[in-house]
C-alpha positions in Angstrom: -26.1 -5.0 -3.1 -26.2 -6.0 0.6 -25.2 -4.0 3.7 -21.7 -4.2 4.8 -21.3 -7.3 6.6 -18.0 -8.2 9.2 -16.4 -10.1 6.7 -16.9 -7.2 4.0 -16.0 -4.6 6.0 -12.7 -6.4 7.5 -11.6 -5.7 3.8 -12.1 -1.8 4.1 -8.3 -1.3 5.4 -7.2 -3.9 2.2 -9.0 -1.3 -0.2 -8.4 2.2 -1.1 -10.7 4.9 0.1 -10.9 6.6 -3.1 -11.7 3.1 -5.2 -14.1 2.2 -2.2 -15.9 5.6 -2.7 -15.7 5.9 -6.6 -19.2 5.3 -7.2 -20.1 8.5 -5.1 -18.1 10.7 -7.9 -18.4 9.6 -11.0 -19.7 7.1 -13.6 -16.4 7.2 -15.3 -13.5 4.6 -15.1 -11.2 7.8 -15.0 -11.4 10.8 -12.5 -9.3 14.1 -11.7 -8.6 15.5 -8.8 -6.3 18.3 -7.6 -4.0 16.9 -5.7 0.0 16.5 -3.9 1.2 12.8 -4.7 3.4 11.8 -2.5 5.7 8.5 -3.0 7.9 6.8 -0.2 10.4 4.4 -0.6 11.9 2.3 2.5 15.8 1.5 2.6 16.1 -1.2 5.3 13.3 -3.5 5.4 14.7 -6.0 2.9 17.9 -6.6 4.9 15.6 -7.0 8.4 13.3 -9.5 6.6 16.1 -11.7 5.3 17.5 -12.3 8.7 13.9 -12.6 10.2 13.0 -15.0 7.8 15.6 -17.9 8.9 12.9 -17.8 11.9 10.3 -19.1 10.8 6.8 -18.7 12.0 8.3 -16.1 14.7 10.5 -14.3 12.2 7.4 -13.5 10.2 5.2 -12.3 13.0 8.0 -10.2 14.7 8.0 -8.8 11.1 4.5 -8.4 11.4 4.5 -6.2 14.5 7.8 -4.4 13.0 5.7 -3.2 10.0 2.9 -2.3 12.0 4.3 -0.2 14.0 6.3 1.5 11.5 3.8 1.8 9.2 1.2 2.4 11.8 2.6 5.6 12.7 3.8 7.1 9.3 0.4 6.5 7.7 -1.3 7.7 11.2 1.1 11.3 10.5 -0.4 11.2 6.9 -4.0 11.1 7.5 -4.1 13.4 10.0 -2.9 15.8 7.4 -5.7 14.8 4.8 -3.6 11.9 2.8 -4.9 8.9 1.5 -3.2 5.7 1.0 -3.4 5.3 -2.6 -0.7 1.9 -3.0 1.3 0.1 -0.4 4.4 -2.1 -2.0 6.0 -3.5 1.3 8.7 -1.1 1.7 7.0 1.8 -0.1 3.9 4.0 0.4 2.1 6.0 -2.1 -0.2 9.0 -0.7 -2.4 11.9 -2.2 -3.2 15.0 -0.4 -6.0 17.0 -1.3 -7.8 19.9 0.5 -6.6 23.0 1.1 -2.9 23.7 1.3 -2.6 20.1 0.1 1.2 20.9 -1.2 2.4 22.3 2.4 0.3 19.7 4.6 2.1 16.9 2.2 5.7 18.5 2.7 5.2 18.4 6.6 3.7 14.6 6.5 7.2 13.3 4.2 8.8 15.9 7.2 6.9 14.0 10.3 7.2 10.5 8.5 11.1 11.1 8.4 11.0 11.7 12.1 9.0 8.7 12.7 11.7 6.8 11.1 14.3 8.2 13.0 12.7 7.4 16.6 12.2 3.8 15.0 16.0 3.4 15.5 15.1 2.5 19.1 12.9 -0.1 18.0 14.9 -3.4 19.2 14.0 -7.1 17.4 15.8 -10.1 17.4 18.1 -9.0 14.7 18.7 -5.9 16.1 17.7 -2.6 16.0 15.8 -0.8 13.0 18.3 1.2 10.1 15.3 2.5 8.1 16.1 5.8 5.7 13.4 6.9 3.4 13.2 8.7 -0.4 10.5 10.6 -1.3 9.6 12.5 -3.8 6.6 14.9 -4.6 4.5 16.6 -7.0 1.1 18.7 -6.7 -1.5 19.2 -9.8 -4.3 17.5 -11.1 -3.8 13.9 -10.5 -5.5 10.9 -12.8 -6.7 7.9 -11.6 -7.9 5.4 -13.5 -10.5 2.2 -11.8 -10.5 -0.4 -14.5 -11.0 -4.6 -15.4 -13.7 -7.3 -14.8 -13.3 -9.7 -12.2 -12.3 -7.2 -9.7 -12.0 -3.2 -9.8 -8.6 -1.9 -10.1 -7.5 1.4 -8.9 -4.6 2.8 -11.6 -2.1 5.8 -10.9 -0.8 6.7 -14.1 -0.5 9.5 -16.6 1.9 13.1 -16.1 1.8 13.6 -12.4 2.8 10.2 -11.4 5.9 10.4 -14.0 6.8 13.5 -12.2 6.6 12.1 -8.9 7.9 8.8 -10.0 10.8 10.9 -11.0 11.4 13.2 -8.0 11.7 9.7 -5.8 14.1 8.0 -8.1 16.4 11.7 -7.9 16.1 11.3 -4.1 18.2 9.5 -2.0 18.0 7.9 1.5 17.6 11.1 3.7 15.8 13.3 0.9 13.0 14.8 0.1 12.5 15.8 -3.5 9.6 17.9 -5.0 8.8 18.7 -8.3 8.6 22.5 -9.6 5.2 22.8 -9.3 5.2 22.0 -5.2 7.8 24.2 -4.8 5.5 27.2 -6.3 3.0 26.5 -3.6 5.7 26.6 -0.5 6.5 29.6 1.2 9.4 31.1 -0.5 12.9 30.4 0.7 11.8 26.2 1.4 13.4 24.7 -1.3 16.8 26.7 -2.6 19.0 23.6 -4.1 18.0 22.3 -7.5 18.4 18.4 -7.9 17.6 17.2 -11.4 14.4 18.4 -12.5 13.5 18.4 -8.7 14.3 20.8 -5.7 15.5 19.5 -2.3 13.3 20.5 0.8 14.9 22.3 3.4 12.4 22.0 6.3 12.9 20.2 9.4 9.7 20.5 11.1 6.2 20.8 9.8 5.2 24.4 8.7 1.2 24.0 9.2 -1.4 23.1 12.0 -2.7 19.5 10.7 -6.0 19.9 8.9 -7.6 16.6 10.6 -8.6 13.1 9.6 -11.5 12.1 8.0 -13.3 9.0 8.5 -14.2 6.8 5.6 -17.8 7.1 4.9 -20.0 3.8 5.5 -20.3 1.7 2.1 -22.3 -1.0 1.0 -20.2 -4.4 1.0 -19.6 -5.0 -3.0 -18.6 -1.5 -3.0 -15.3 -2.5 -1.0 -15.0 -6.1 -2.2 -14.8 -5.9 -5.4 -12.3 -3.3 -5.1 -10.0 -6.2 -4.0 -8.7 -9.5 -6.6 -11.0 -12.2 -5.8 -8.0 -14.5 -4.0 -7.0 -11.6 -1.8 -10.5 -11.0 -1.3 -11.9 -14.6 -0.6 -8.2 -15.1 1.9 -8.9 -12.1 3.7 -12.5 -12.1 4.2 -12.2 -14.6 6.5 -10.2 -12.1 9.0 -6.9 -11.3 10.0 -4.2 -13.5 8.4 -1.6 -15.4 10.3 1.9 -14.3 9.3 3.6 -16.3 7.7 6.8 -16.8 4.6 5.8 -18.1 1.6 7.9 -19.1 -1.2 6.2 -17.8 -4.2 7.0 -16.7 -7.4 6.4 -13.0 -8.8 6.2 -11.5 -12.3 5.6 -8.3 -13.4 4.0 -7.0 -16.6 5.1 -3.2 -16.7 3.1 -0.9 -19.5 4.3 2.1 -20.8 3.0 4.4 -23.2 0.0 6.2 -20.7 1.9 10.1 -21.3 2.1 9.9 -25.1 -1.5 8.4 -25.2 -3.6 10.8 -22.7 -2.1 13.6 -24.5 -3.6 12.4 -27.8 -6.9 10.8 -27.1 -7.3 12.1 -23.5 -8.1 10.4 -20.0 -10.9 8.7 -21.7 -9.0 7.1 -24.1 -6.3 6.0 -21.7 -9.0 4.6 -19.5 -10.4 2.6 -22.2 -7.0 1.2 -23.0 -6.3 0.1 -19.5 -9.1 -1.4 -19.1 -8.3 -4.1 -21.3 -5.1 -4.6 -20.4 -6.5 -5.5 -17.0 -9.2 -7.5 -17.9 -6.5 -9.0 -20.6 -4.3 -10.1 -17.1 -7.3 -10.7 -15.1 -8.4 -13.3 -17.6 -4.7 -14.7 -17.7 -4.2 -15.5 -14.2 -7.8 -16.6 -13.6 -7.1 -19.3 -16.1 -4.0 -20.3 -14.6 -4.4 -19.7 -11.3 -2.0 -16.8 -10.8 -3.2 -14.1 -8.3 -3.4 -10.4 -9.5 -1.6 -9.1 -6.6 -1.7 -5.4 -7.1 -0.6 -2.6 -9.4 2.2 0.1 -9.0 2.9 3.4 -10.2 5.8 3.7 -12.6 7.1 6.7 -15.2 5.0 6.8 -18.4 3.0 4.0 -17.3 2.9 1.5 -14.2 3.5 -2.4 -13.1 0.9 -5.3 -12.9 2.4 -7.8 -9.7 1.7 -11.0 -10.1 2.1 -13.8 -7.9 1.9 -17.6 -7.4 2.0 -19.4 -3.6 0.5 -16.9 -2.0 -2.1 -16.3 -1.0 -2.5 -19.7 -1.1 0.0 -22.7 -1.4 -0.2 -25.1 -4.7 2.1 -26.9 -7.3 3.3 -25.6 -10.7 3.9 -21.8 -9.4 6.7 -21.4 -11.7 4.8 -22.9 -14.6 1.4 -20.8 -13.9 2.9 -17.5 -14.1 5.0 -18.7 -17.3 1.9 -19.4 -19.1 0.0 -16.3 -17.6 2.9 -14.5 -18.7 2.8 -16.1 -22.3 -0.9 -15.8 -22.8 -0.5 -12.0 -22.4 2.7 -11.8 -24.7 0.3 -13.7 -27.3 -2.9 -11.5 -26.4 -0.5 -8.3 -27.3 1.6 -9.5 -29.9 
């Protein structure tokens, strides 16, 4: 392996710390940690886009800035209380805190992030001003993740926390934040008194701890951050900063279930071992067809595989290439 290079380390924001830095832990395709997930859901973004869209070229990089600057700031509130980007789905953020007081430092990020939002209001575009509201919902204990497949290194959420904190989001509505049982034992009493589902609203309106501090990512060699990415995201971006643009593409989705029920009887190991081929099993699919492995998502019980054809990159067929991706892994499983 070389030393990071410009092109390699453009990639580093593209590529999660902790699958950047997995090496440096363990040997293992699964790892532990104690930890508050955190998961955000945007209300707003798909309605902006839409309009910006009949734009064009200009529509796309006003979206552009509009992300960035949205974005910019809640993920800048995050790390500055020890989170990590974990998944980022377009209008919705997925975040661990760990470190001390993890469970109060990730409360008073979701509380700063909603304030963020709220100041965005004043943002103006060309289709008006910003109406963003956000969900969240949170959960704090040992988290599992799971770096698995062939072609490229896939960092996997799965297993009981993220079905808890999957759960607290899906509770929430615009405006709320949920958080599971377990976060609410680690709050100072009295900030979480009404009892939604399985999940308790937060009360706070303003952070209730001194921010612990970011922490810079540690310098890597390059394949350590590349082949954390899918080889078309990672040959498109390596050349540098895209140009915005709208695609028309076509997106599938393999979902999995099962990840609870399995880590309970044959542990993480086991559960690593049997993502693993699932993702070489879709790494193999779209490879042959064409189809980029976009990225993965958490879900209850299990998660989502995105795939898409058109982007990064334009060609023909895109309907027909993620059919036939999407049959060779209904044959491969059947």
């Amino acid at each position: 392996m070389g030393k990071a290079t410009p092109d390699t380390m453009s990639l580093a924001r593209y590529v999660p710390r902790l699958n950047a830095e997995w090496d440096r832990h363990t040997t293992e395709q699964w790892r532990e940690i104690d930890g508050t997930l955190c998961y955000i859901d945007i209300s707003g973004f798909t309605a902006l886009s839409e309009k910006l869209a009949q734009r064009g070229r200009i529509g796309a990089e006003e979206l552009t800035e509009v992300l960035n600057h949205v974005f910019g700031k809640m993920l800048g509130v995050a790390y500055d209380r020890g989170g990590s980007l974990l998944k980022f789905g377009g209008d919705a953020l997925l975040l661990v805190f760990t470190g001390t007081d993890h469970p109060i430092q990730a409360c008073s990020a979701a509380v700063e992030m909603q304030a963020v939002l709220r100041e965005a209001r004043s943002y103006e575009t060309s289709a008006g001003r910003l109406h963003l509201k956000m969900s969240v919902g949170l959960h704090s204990g040992t988290v599992h993740l799971f770096r698995v497949g062939d072609s490229h290194k896939e960092l996997i959420l799965t297993g009981p926390a993220a079905s808890m904190t999957t759960e607290m989001e899906e509770t929430a509505v615009a405006g709320e934040i949920l958080i599971s049982s377990a976060t609410k034992a680690a709050l100072p009493s009295g900030s979480a008194k009404r009892k939604k589902g399985d999940g308790w609203l937060l009360s706070w309106r303003k952070a209730r701890i001194e921010c612990c501090g970011w922490s810079p990512r540690i310098a890597l060699e390059s394949n350590a951050i590349a082949t954390g990415m899918p080889i078309a995201l990672r040959e498109f971006l390596s050349h540098g900063a895209a140009e915005p643009e709208h695609h028309i593409a076509t997106v599938g989705f393999v979902k999995f279930t099962g990840i609870d029920a399995l880590m309970a009887e044959a542990g993480p190991g086991g559960a690593a071992a049997a993502l693993d081929e699932l993702v070489r099993n879709v790494q193999e699919a779209v490879d042959e067809e064409g189809v980029t492995f976009l990225a993965s998502d958490i879900d209850e019980d299990g998660g989502k595989i995105i795939l898409v054809a058109g982007v990064p990159s334009v060609q023909e067929d895109d309907e027909g290439r993620v059919l036939r991706a999407a049959r060779r892994l209904a044959d491969r499983s059947g």
